[in-house]
N, C-alpha and C positions, 0 to 999 in steps of 0.2 A: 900272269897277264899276257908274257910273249907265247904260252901255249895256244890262247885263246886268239889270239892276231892271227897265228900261222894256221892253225884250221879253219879260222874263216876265210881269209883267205886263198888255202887249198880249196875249200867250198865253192864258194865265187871261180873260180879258177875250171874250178871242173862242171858247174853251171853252164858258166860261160861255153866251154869246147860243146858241151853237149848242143846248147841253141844255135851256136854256130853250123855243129856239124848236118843242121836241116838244107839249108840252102846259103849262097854267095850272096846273095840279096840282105836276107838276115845279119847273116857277120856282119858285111859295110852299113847295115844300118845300126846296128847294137856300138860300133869301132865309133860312125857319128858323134851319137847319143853318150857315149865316152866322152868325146872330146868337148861335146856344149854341156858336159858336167863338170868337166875342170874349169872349164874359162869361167862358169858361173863361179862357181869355188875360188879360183883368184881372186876375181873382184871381192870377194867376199873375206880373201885374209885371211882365214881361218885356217890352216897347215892338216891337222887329223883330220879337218873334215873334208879337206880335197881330196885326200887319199882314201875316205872313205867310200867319199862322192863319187871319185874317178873307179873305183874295184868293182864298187855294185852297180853301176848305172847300167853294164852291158844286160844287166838280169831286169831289165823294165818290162821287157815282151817274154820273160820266163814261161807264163802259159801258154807260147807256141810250142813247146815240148810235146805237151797233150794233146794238144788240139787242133785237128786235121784244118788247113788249108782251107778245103770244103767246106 
């Protein structure tokens, strides 16, 4: 199970750099959308799922990878 934690995680991780590395705008808005994923997640109580909530929420806008601006 801790294999499958640490690859998803490396996953998300390098998601993440990649969307970030489109523009400054994206990062601050993907780091946002991080943070109203955990406050949701406290209230919520729930521990694995803040963390799960807080890893992947920066991958919400993932299909600006692909798909031009234009």
């Amino acid at each position: 199970m801790l294999e499958i934690e640490t690859t998803q995680d490396a996953v998300i991780l390098i998601l993440t750099m990649l969307a970030e590395a489109g523009d400054q705008e994206t990062s601050e808005h993907m780091q946002r959308t991080q943070s109203f994923f955990k406050i949701l997640a406290e209230k919520l109580q729930v521990h694995k799922i803040i963390l799960i909530l807080f890893e992947s929420a920066s991958l919400h806008d993932i299909s600006k990878i692909f798909v031009p601006d234009s």
